[in-house]
DRENVEXDO-747907 format. One record per residue (C-alpha): x, z, y. Coordinates in nm, 3 decimals. Example, Ala and Ser with C-alpha at 12.3 -4.5 7.8 and 13.67 -1.06 7.14 Angstrom:
{{1.230 0.780 -0.450}}
{{1.367 0.714 -0.106}}
END
This chain:
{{26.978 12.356 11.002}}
{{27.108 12.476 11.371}}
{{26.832 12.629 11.554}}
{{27.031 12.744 11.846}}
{{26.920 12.503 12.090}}
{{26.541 12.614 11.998}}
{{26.554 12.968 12.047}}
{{26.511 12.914 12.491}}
{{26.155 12.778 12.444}}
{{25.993 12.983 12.188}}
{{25.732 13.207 12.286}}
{{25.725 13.401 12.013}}
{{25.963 13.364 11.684}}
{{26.123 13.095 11.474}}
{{26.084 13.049 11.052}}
{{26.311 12.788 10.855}}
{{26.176 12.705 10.552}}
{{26.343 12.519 10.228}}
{{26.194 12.265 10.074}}
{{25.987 12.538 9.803}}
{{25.891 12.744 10.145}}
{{26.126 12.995 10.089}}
{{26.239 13.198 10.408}}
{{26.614 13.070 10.511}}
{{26.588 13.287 10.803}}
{{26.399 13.406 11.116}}
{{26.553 13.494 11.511}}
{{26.453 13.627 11.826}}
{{26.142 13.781 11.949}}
{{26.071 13.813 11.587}}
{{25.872 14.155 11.633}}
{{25.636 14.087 11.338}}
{{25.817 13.954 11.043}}
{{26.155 14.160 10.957}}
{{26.509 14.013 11.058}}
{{26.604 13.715 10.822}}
{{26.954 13.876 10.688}}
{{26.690 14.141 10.493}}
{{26.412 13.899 10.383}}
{{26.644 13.586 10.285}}
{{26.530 13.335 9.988}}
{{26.167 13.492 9.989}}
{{25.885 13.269 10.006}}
{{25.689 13.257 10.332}}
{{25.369 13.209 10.113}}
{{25.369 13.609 10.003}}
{{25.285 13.662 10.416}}
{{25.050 13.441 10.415}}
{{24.673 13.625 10.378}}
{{24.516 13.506 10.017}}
{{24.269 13.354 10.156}}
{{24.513 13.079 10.353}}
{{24.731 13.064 10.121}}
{{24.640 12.712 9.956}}
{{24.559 12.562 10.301}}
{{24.927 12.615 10.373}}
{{25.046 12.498 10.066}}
{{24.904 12.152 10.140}}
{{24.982 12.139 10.505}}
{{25.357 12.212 10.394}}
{{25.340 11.930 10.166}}
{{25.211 11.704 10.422}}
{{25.484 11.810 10.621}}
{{25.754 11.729 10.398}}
{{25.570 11.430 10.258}}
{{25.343 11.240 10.495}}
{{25.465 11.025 10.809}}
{{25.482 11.069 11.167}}
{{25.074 11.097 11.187}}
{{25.059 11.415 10.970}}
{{24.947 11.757 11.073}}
{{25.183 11.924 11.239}}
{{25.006 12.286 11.395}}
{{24.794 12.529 11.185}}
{{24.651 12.848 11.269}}
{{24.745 13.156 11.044}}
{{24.642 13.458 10.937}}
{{24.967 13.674 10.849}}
{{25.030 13.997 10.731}}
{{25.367 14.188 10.728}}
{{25.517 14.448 10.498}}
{{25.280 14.728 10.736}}
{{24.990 14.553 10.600}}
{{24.943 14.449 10.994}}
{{24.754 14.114 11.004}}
{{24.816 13.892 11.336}}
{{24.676 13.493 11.372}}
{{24.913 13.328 11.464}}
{{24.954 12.954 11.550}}
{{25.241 12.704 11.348}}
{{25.410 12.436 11.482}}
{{25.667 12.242 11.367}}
{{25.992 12.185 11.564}}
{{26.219 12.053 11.339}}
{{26.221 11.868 10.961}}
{{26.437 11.751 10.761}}
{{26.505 11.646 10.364}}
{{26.590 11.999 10.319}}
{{26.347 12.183 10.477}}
{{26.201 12.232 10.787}}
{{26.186 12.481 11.113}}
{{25.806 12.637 11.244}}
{{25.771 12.835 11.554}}
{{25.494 13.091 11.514}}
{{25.288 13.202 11.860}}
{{25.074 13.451 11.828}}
{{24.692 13.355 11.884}}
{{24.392 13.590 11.975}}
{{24.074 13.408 11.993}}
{{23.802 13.547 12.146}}
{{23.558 13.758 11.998}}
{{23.274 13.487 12.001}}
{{23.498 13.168 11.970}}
{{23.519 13.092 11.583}}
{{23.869 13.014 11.410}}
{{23.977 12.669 11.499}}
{{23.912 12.405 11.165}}
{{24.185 12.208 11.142}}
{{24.236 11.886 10.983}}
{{24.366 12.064 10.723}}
{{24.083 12.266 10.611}}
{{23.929 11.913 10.556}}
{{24.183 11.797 10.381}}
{{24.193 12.117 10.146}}
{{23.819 12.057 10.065}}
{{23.947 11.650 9.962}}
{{24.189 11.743 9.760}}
{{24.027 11.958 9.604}}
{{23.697 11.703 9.550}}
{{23.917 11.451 9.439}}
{{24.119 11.705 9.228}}
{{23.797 11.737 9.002}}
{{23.686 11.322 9.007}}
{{23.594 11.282 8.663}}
{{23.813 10.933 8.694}}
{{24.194 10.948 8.733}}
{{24.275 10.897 9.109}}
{{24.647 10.858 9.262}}
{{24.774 10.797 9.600}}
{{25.124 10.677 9.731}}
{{25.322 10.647 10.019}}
{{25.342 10.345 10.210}}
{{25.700 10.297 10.039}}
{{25.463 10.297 9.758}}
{{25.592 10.636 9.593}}
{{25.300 10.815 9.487}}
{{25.241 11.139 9.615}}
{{24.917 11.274 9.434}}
{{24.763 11.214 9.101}}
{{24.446 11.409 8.988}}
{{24.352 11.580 8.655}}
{{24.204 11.293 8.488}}
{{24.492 11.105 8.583}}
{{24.716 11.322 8.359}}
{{24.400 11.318 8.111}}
{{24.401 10.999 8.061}}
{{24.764 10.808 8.074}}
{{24.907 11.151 7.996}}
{{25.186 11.138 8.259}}
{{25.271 11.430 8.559}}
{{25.373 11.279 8.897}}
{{25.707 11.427 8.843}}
{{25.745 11.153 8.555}}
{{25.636 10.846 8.758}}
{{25.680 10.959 9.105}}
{{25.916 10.649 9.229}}
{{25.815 10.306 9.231}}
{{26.022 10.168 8.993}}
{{25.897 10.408 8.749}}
{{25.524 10.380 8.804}}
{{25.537 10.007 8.858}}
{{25.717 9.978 8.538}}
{{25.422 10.105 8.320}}
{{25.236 9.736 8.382}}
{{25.216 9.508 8.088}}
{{25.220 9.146 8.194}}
{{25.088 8.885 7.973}}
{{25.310 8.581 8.073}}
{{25.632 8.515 8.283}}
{{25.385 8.433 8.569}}
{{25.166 8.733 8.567}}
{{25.370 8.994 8.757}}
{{25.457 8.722 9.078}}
{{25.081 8.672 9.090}}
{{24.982 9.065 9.113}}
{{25.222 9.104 9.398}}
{{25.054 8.765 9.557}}
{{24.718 8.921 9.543}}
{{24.851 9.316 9.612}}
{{25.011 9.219 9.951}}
{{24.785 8.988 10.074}}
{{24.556 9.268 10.013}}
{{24.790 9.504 10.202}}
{{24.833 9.238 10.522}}
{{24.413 9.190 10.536}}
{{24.415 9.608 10.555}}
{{24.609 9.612 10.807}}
{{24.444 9.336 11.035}}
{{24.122 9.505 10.922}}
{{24.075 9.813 10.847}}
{{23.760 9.801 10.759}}
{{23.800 9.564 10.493}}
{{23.623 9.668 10.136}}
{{23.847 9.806 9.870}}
{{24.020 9.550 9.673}}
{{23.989 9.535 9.240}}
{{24.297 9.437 9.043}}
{{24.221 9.408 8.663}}
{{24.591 9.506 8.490}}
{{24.682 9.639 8.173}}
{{24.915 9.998 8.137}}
{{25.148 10.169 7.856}}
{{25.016 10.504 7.837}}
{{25.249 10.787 7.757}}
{{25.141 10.770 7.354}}
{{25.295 10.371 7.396}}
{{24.927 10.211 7.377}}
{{24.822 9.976 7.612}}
{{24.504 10.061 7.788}}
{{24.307 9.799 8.035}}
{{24.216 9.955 8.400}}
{{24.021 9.812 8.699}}
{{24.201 9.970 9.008}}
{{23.997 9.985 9.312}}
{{24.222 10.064 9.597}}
{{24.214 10.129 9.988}}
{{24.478 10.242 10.301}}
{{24.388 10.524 10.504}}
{{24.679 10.589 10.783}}
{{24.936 10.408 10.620}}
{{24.856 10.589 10.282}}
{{24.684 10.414 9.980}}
{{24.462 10.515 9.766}}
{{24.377 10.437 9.404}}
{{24.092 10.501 9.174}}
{{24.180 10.372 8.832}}
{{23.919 10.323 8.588}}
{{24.025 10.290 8.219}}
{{23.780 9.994 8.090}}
{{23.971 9.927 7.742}}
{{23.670 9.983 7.527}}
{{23.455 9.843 7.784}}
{{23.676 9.529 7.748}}
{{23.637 9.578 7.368}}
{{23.248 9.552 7.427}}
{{23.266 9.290 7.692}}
{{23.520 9.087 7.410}}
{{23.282 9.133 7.143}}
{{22.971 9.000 7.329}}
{{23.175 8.731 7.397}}
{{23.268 8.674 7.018}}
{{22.879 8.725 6.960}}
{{22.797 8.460 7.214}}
{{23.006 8.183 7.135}}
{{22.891 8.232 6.787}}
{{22.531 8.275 6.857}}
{{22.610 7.918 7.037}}
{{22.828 7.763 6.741}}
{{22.559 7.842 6.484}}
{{22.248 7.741 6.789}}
{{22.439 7.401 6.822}}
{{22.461 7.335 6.473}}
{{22.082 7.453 6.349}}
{{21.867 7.136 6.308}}
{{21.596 7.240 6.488}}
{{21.518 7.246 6.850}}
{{21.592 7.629 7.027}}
{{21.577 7.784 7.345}}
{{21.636 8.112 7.475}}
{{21.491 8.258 7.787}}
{{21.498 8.626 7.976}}
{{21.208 8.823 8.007}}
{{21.105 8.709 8.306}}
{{21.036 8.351 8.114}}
{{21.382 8.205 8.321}}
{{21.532 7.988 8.019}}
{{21.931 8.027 8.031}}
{{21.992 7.807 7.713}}
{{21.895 7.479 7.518}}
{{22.088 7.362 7.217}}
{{22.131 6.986 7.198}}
{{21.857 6.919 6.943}}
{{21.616 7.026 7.209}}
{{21.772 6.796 7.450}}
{{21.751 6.498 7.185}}
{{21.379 6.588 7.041}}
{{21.243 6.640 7.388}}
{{21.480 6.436 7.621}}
{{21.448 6.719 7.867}}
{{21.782 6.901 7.987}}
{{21.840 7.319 8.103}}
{{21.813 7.164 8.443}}
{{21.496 7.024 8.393}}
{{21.332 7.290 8.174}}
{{21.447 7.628 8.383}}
{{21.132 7.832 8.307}}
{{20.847 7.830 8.063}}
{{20.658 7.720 8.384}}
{{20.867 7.354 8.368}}
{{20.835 7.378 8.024}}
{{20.458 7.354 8.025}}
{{20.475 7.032 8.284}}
{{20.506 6.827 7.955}}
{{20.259 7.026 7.780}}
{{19.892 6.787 7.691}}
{{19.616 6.980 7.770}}
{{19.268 6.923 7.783}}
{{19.229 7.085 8.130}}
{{19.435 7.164 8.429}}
{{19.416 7.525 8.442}}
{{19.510 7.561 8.111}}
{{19.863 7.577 8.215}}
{{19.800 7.878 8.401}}
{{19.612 8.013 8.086}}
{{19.909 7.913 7.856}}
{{20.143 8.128 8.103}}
{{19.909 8.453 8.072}}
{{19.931 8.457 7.710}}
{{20.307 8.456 7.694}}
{{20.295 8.689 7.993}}
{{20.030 8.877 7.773}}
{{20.239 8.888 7.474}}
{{20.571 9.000 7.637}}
{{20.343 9.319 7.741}}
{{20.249 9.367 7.367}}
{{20.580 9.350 7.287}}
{{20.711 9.620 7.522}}
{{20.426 9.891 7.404}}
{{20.517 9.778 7.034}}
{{20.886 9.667 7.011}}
{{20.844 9.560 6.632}}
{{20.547 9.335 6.636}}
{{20.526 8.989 6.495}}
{{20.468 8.715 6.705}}
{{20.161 8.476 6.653}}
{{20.304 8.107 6.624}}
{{20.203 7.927 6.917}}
{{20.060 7.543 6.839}}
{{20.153 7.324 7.111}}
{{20.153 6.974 7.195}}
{{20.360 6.818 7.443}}
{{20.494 6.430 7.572}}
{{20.850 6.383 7.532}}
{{21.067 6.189 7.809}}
{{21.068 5.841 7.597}}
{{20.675 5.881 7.591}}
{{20.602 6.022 7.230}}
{{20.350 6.282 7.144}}
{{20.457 6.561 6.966}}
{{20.299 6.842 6.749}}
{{20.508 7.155 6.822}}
{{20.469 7.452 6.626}}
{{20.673 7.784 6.855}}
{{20.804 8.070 6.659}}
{{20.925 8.338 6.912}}
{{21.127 8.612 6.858}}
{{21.286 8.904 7.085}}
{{21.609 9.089 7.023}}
{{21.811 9.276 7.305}}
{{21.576 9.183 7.583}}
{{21.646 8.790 7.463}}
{{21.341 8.543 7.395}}
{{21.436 8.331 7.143}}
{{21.206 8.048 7.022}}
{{21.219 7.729 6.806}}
{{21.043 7.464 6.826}}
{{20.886 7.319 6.455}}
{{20.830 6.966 6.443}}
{{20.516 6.955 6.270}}
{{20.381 6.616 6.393}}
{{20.421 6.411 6.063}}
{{20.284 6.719 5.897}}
{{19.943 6.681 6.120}}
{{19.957 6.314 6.069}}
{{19.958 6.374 5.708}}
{{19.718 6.657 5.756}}
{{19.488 6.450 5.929}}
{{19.558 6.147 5.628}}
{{19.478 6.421 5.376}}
{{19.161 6.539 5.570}}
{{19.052 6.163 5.593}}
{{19.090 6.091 5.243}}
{{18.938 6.414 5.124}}
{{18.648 6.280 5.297}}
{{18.634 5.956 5.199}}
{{18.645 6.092 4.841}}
{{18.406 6.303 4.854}}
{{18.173 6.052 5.016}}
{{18.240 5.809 4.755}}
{{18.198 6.113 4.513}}
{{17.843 6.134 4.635}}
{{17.809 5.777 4.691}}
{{17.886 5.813 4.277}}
{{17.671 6.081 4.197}}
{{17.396 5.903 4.381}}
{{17.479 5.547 4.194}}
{{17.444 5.725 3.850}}
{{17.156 5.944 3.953}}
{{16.980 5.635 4.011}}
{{17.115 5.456 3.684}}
{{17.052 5.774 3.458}}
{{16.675 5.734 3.657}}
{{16.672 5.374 3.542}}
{{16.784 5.387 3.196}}
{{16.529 5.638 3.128}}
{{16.251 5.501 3.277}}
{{16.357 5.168 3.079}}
{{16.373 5.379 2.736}}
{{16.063 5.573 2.810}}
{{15.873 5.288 2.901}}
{{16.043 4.982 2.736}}
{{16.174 5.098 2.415}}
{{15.904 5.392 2.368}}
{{15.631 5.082 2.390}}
{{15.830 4.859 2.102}}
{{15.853 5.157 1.874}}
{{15.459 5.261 1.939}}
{{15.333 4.899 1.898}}
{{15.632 4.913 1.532}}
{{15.412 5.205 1.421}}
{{15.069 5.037 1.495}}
{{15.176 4.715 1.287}}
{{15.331 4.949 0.988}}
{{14.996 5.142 0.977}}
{{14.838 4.862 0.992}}
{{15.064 4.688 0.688}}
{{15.014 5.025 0.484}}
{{14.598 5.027 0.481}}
{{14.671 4.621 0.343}}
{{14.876 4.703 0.087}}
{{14.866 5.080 -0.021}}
{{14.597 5.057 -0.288}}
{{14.750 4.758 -0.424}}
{{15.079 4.865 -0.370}}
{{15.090 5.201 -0.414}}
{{15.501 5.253 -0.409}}
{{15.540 5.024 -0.094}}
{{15.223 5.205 0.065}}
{{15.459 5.531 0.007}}
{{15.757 5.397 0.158}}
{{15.559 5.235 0.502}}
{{15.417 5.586 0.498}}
{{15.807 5.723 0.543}}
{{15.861 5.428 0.774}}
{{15.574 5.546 0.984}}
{{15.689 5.917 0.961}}
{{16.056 5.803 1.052}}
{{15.897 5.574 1.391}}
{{15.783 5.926 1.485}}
{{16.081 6.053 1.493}}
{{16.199 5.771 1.695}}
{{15.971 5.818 1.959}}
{{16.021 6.177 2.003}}
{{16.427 6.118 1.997}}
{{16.368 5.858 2.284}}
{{16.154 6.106 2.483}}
{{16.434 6.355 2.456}}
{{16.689 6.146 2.567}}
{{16.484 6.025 2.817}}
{{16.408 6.355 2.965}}
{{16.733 6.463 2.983}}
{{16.863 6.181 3.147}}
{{16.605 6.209 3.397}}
{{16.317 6.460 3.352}}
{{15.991 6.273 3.460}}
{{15.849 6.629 3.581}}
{{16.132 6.604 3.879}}
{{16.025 6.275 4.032}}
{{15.600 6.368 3.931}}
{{15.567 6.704 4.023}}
{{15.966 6.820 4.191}}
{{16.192 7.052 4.122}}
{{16.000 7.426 4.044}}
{{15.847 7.203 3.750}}
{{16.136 7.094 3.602}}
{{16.353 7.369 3.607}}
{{16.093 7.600 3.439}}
{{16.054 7.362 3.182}}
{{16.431 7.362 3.155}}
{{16.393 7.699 3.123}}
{{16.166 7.726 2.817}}
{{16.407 7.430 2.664}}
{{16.659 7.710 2.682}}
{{16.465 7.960 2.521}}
{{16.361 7.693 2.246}}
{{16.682 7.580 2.130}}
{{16.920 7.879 2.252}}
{{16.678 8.217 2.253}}
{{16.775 8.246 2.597}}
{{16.525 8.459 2.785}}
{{16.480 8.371 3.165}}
{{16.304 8.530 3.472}}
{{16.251 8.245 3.705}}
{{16.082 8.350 4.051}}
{{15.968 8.082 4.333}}
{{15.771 7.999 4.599}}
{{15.422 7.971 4.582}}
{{15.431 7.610 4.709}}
{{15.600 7.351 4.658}}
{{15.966 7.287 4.869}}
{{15.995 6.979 5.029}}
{{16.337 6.867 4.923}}
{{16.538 6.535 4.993}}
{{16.572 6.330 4.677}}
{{16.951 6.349 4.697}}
{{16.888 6.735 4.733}}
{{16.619 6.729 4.456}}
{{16.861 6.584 4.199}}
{{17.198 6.763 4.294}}
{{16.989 7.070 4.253}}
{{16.889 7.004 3.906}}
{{17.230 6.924 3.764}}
{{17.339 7.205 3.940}}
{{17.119 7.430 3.749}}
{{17.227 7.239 3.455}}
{{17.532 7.220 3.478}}
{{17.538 7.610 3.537}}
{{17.305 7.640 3.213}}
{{17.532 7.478 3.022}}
{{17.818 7.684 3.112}}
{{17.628 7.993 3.029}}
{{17.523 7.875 2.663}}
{{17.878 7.763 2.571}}
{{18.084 8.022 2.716}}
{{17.941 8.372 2.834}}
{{17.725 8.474 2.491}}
{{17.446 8.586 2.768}}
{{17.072 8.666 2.628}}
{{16.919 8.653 2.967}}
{{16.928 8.453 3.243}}
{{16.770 8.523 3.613}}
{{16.711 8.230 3.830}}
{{16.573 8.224 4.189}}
{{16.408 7.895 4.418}}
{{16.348 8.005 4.740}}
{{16.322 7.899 5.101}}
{{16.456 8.194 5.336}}
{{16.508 8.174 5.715}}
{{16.499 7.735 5.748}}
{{16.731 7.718 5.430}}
{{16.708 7.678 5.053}}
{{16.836 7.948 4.839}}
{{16.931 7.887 4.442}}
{{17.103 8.221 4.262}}
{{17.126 8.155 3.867}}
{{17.227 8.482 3.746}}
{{17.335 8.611 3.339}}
{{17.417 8.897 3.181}}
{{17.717 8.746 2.985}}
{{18.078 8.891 2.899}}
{{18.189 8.713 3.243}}
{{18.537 8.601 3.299}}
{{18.839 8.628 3.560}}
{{18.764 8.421 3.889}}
{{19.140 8.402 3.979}}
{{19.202 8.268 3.635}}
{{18.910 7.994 3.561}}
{{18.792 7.961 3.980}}
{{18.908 7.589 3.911}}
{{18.728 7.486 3.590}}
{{18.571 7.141 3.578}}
{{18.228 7.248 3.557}}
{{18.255 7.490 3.882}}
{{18.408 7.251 4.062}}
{{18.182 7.001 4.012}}
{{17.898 7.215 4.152}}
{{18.081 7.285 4.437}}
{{18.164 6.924 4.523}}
{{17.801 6.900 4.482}}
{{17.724 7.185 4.737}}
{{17.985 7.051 4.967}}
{{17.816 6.680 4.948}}
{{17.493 6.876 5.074}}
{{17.667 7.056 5.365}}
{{17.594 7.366 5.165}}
{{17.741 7.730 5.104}}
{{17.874 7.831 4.729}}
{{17.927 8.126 4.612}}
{{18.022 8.301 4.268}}
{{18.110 8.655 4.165}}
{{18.190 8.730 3.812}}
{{18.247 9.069 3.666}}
{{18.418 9.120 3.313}}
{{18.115 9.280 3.063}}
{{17.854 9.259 3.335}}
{{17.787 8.898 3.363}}
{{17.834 8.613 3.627}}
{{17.572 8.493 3.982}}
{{17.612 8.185 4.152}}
{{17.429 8.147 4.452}}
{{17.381 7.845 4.681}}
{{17.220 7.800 5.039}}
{{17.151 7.450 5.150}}
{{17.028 7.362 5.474}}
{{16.671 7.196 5.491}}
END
């Protein structure tokens, strides 16, 4: 450089610098720094004081770097070989590709005026901050050479500025896709560059590319980038396994959607806030209703029957209520809802909803379960209808059993009494005459005997005559001693004092319930005792027919024929039934009816 025609205008002495800031020489009034011919090729830095010494480092590089709107004057503190310090003020005069030319004037604030802050000192304090971003950041000239890249830069796609410093080279690291791909990134990057520059103010623009790292893999970044004085700025954020992710949920979805599309039941899934996002299309065929029309449980429940108006409301606080459950207890099991609702063609439908929640995702199907309650309701109807014509039964043969043994008692028991009379008589005719046919009408009259006591018996126990002529205490005590007469069975049997006014249906479903409990204890549980209880307690009758038998497993024999016939009996009486059975201890039934 020629610095001759500087030397009549400056004030105090000039400095050309290299490119590295390496002293070429100094000239006149140079009464601080030694002559040039004695200090050549040493760097300008080592007279700078420490604490400067980086500020000047980037305002040199903005000098040799940065257009015409750089910083071009700093104020110095310098210190020569004497150790004598001196501010003095920078300028520059004269810069080229090689270097550049400063004149240095000394300055002497005043005591109380503070140092000048340049722009600098600002800009020291940036590059520094940005220096330290935990993202990589790079900036580049508005020839679109890059000038800065920070550590995480380097971190991440592992290259020094040196390496990629042109535009060719930088720009070369992009992976395109298809032959189109690069002419639409310069599309969108200069009309980004032309809105800048009409607006300054414009928000920082986001191109999504893909770049070879140094290690040849190709890593996705977002790069969010601005202009600032004809410089621009890039952060670059590497988003490869957030792409991985984003890829994966995207796998997950259209799966989730494959297999939602294909399930043959109705399903839905909704956000937390109860905002459905998805119906597959057997909901839209079972219910006729579309995502547009069914945005929220709250349209959802438009179609819902209910029995009252606010019950809507009602059936929105207890999904509301059961999304709070769920966030204090993340692995609870959800009650299934039973719902009924109208479709769109008019049909009423029994829905059964089975929620679940995974990832802050309702999911629920809907169970068509209305030919299941049809047949429910079938079944129920039938069971009753059985079981009235079971009674209707019971009652028919209660009354037949009644009738036959009134008919043998009265009818047959006569013939065979008046058959006895006329034999006796026959036998005083002919016995002295006679004597062998006197001794056989003897046996005859022995043998009508035993018919008449034969018909009792099977009289009585097809209808005791003590039920219907004195009721039901009567005839199960004398039940009781025919136990204990035939079997051994001892018996405790406690009762009212009185009488209990029963219902003839309840009188004789009673009795062959005792029976029929009787005769499950003599065949089967080898008991010697038997306790059995008549009582009226609080408005109801109370049976308990107790033994002290070898018992037997309820799970295994809770279905006999002779248990469930005295419960269909109970049931008939809109009555309670109850039986405990313990293995070596014996067996209790007890039964409450109502009076």
């Amino acid at each position: 450089m020629n610095a001759s025609n500087l030397e009549h205008y400056l004030p105090g002495f000039a400095i050309e610098l290299d490119a590295q800031a390496n002293i070429l020489q100094t000239w006149p009034n140079n009464n601080f720094i030694v002559s040039s011919n004695k200090r050549r090729k040493k760097s300008f830095v080592s007279y700078i004081h420490q604490k400067q010494r980086d500020t000047f480092k980037l305002f040199f590089e903005l000098l040799l770097t940065k257009n015409k709107k750089s910083v071009k004057v700093i104020q110095l503190r310098l210190v020569n070989s004497n150790k004598e310090e001196k501010w003095f003020t920078l300028e520059l005069k004269k810069k080229s590709a090689a270097g550049c030319i400063l004149s240095a004037t000394e300055y002497k604030p005043e005591a109380n005026e503070p140092l000048p802050i340049s722009q600098l000192h600002k800009l020291n304090s940036f590059k520094r901050f940005i220096e330290n971003l935990p993202f990589p950041f790079a900036s580049c000239t508005a020839n679109f050479d890059l000038t800065f890249v920070n550590k995480k830069f380097k971190e991440v796609f592992g290259y020094e500025l040196e390496e990629i410093k042109k535009y060719k080279n930088w720009f070369s690291l992009f992976k395109w896709d298809y032959p189109g791909q690069e002419d639409e990134h310069d599309e969108a990057f200069y009309t980004a560059l032309s809105r800048f520059k009409e607006n300054p103010n414009s928000k920082p623009v986001l191109l999504q590319r893909q770049l070879v790292v140094k290690d040849k893999t190709v890593r996705n970044v977002d790069i969010h980038f601005n202009i600032l004085n004809d410089e621009i700025f890039g952060i670059l954020e590497d988003v490869t396994e957030k792409k991985k992710i984003e890829q994966e949920l995207i796998k997950s979805h259209d799966k989730f959607r494959n297999i939602a599309e294909h399930i043959p039941m109705p399903l839905i899934t909704a956000n937390l806030d109860l905002s459905i996002n998805f119906v597959n299309q057997k909901f839209i065929e079972f219910t006729g209703l579309s995502l547009k029309e069914v945005q929220s449980f709250e349209d959802w429940h438009k179609y819902l029957i209910l029995s009252k108006p606010e019950d809507k409301a009602k059936n929105l606080k207890e999904y509301h209520a059961l999304l709070k459950k769920y966030e204090q207890n993340r692995n609870m099991v959800f009650p299934v809802l039973r719902k009924k609702f109208k479709t769109q063609k008019g049909d009423i439908k029994d829905v059964h909803l089975n929620f679940s929640i995974f990832d802050n995702q309702i999911y629920c199907i809907l169970e068509d379960v209305t030919s299941l309650k049809n047949t429910e309701r079938e079944l129920k109807n039938s069971q009753h209808q059985l079981r009235a014509l079971t009674s209707y039964l019971q009652k028919i043969r209660e009354e037949e059993r009644k009738f036959i043994a009134r008919e043998i008692h009265d009818e047959l028991g006569q013939l065979i009494t008046a058959l006895k009379i006329d034999i006796g008589f026959t036998k005083k005719k002919v016995e002295k005459a006679m004597p062998e046919i006197g001794e056989r009408l003897n046996e005859t009259m022995q043998l009508a005997d035993k018919l008449i006591k034969s018909v009792r018996r099977i009289s009585t126990s097809l209808r005791p005559s003590l039920l219907d002529e004195i009721g039901l205490m009567a005839a199960i005590e004398w039940e009781c001693k025919q136990l204990k007469l035939k079997y051994g069975l001892g018996y405790n049997f406690k009762t009212d004092d009185q009488e209990i006014e029963l219902k003839p249906e309840q009188k004789s479903n009673l009795f062959r319930i005792f029976q029929e409990a009787t005769t499950n204890i003599v065949r089967h549980s080898n008991a010697t005792h038997i306790k059995v209880c008549l009582q009226k307690e609080n408005g109801r009758i109370f049976l308990l027919i107790a033994d002290n038998g070898k018992g037997f497993d309820l799970h295994k024999k809770s279905s006999t024929l002779g248990i469930l016939g005295i419960k269909e009996r109970v049931h008939s009486l809109k009555g309670d039934f109850d039986i405990h059975s313990t293995l070596g201890k014996g067996t209790e039934i007890t039964i409450k009816l109502p009076v």
